[in-house]
N, C-alpha and C positions, 0 to 999 in steps of 0.2 A: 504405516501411518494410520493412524485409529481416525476414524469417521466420526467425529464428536456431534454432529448433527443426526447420526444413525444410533449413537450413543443414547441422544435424549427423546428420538421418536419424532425427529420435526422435518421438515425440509428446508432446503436450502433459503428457500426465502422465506422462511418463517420469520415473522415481527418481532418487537422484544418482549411481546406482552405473551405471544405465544413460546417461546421459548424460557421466559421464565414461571409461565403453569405447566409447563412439563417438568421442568425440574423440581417445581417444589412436588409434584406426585411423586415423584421416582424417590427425590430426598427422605419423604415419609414415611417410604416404603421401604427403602434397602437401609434406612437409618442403624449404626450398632445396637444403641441401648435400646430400641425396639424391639419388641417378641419376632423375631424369623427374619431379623436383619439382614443385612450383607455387607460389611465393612468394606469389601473387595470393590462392590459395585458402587458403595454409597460414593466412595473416593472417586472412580469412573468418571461418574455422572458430574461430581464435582467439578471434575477437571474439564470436561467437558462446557460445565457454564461457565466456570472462569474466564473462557475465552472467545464463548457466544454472546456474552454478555457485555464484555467490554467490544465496541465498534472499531477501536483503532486493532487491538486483539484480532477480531472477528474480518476486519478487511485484510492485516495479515495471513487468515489464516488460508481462508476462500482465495490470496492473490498467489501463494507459496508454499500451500500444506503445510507453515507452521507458521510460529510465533516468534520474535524476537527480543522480546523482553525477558525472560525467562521461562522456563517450561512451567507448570503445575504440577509439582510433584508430591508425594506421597506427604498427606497433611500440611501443604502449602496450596489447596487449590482453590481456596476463596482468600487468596491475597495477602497468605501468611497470616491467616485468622486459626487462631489453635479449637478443636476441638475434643480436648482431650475433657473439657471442664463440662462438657454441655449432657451434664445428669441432671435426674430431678429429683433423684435419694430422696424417701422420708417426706414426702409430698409439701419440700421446699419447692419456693417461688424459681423458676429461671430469674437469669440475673438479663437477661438480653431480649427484646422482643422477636420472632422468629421473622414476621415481616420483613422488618428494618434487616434483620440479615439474608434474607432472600433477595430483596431490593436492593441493599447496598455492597455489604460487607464480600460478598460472594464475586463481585465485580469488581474488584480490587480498593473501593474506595467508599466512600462514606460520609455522611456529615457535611463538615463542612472543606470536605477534599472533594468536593464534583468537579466537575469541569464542564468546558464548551461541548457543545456538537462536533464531529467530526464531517469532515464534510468533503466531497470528493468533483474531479472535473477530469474531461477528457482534452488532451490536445495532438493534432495530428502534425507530425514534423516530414518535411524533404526528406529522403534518401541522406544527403549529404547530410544536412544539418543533424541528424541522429548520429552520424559516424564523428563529427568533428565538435561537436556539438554547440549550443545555442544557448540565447536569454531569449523569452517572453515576457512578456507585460500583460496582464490580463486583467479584467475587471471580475470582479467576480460580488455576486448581493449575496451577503450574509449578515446576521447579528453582529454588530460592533460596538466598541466603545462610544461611547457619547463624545462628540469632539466639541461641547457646549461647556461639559461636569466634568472631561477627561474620564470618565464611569463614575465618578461618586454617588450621583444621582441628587446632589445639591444644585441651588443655585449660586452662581459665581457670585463669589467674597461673604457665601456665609459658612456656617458650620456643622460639626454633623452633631449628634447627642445621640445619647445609649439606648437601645431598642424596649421601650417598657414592654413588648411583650416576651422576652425572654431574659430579661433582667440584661442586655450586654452579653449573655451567653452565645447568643448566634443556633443555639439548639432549644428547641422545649423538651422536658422529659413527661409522658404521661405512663400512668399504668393501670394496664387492664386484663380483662379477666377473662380466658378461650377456654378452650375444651383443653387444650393443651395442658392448661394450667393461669397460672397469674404471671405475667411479663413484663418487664421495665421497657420503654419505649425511649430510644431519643430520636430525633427526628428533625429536620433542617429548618427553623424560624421561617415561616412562610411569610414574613413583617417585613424582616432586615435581609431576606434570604442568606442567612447563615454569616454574618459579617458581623451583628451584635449591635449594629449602631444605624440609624436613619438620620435623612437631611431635618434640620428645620425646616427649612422652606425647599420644595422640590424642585429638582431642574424644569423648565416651562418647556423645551427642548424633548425631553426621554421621559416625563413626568416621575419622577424619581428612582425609572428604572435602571441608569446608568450605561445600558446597551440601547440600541435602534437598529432597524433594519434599514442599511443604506450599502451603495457602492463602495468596492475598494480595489483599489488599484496594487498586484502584490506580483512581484516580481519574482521570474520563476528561473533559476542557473538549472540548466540543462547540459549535465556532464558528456562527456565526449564518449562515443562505444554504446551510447542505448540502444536497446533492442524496441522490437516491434512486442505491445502488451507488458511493459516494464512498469513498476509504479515509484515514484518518485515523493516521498512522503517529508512536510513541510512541518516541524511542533511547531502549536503556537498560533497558526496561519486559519484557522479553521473557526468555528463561533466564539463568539465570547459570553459569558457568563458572569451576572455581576457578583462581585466580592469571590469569583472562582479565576482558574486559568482557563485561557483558551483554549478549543480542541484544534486537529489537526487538521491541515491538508492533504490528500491524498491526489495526486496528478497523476492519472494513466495515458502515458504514450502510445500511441496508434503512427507507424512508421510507415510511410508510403514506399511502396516497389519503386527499384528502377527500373527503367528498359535495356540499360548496360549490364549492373551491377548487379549480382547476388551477394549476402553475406554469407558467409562459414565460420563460425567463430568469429578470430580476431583477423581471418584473412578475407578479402575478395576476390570473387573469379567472373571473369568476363571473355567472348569468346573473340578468336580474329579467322576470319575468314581468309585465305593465302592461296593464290594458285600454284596450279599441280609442278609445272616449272620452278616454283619456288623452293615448295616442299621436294624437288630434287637436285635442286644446286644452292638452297639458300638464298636470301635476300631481306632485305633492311624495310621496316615496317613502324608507320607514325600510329599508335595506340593511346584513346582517351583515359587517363588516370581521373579521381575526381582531385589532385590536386594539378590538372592540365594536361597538355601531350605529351606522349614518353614516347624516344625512339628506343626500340628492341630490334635484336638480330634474331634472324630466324634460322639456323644451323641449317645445314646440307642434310638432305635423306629424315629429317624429320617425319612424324606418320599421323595419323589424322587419329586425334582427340588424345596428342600428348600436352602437355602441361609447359610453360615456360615459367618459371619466377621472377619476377620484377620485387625485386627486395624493399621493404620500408615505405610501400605505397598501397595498405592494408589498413584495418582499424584501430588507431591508438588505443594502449593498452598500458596500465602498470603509470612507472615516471616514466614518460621521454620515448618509450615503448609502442612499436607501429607493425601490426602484423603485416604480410606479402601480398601481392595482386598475385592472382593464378590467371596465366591466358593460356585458354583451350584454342588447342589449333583443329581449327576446320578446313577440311583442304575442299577448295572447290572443284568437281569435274566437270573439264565441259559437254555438254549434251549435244553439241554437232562442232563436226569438225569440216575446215576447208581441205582441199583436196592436197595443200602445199602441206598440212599438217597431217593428213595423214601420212605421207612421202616420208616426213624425218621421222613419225613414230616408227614405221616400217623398219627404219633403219636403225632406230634404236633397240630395236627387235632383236636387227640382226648382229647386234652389239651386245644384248642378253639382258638388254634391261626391259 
């Protein structure tokens, strides 16, 4: 698994601001069309911000050592952005500002494709309720839609009209002039934030912002078989952003011990305690399941820390699918014996057992 944080020189909790000045160093440096390049490395490093740079990326990565959305692969690792065009032959202009692609394009989105914050919570669950699983209710303060404009950022029953500082565009184009060279800038309308249109009259509510920071209440389905440190990831449920999509929730589960129960996979095992009598002629035993009391037999001549299975009373799995309870048998000995018990051991001595 490649260490994409080791890739760009940062650590683990390095900010976004600090992970994206290390990349644009490296980017500069290992770039092809640069004198003493490294195409090998430039793509690396690339792939590497692709997914330090995006937060839902970035919490997949640090939760499971990878990604789920798709990999960054060779010339897809700023987001299916092609760099095959990015010369400056004959001391033409770029057609692209480098900024705007360090900031945006490298992060898989742009313009006016942003999104919300992603935003994350812990909830700790019972033993059982992680095995069979559960609904929460939680409140949680984040940026929301305005529930005054619904987000427009108007006031109710009037209307919107076109952003005169970007003509309705939702973007401004500027162009200027680096060391680099001369670059075309687009950049997201800081007016309309990228939507192209403003209220006439602004919501008194959000003052035209269309979000607010307020409570919400977001209901959380907690599937059956979580483990302890699982994360549970919500689209949609996370900040909102006006004239964008929301970002995500991320839910990490914290599963409390039982004093019965360990987990193994999709089985359980718990232990039963049985005297030395039993474990040599067998006998009938009431054992706590967490779906209530199970009677099990306990076979003759059993031996201490073998295994019984109780079938189907283990951790849902699959459809309809329920792994085993394991009970370890522990056989007690007694530590003093009366004088009548030692008389029959004696004798069962003389029996050869």
């Amino acid at each position: 698994m490649k260490d994409y944080y080791q890739i760009l020189g940062v650590a683990k909790t390095a900010s976004e601001d600090e992970i994206k000045s290390a990349f644009r160093k490296l980017a500069q440096k290992y770039h092809p069309d640069k004198k003493g390049g490294d195409e090998a490395k430039f793509k690396e490093v690339s792939e590497a911000y692709s997914v330090l740079s995006d937060n839902k990326k970035r919490a997949e990565y640090d939760t499971y050592g990878k990604t789920f959305a798709g990999g960054a692969g060779p010339g897809a690792g700023f987001g299916g952005f092609d760099f095959s065009g990015f010369q400056q032959g004959n001391g033409q202009a770029f057609e692209f500002d480098l900024g705007d692609i360090f900031g945006e394009f490298f992060g898989g989105r742009g313009g006016n494709q942003r999104r919300g914050r992603d935003i994350s919570i812990d909830i700790e669950l019972p033993f059982k309720e992680a095995i069979f699983g559960t609904e929460r209710r939680v409140l949680v303060a984040k940026l929301g839609l305005c529930e005054e404009c619904s987000g427009s950022g108007a006031k109710q029953g009037t209307k919107m009209k076109s952003c005169a500082s970007c003509n309705g565009r939702g973007q401004i184009h500027e162009t200027r002039n680096t060391f680099f060279g001369q670059f075309s800038t687009a950049r997201t309308c800081p007016t309309c934030k990228g939507r192209g249109e403003v209220p006439e009259i602004p919501c008194p509510k959000c003052r035209a912002e269309g979000i607010l920071k307020r409570e919400e209440e977001i209901r959380i389905a907690i599937p059956a078989g979580v483990d302890d440190g699982e994360m549970i990831r919500m689209p949609g449920q996370g900040e909102a952003a006006a004239g964008a999509p929301a970002g995500d929730l991320y839910v990490k589960l914290h599963v409390k011990s039982d004093a019965r129960f360990t987990r193994e996979g999709n089985n359980l095992s718990t232990k039963l305690s049985i005297k030395l009598s039993d474990a040599l002629i067998g006998g009938e035993y009431t054992i706590p399941t967490l779906d209530g009391d199970e009677e099990i037999s306990v076979p003759a001549g059993i031996v201490h820390g073998e295994m019984i299975r109780v079938r189907g009373k283990g951790v849902p799995h699959g459809r309809g699918n329920r792994g085993d309870l394991l009970v370890r048998i522990d056989i007690e000995f007694p530590k003093k014996l009366s004088k009548k018990a030692r008389e029959l051991i004696q004798e069962l001595r003389t029996e050869g057992i």
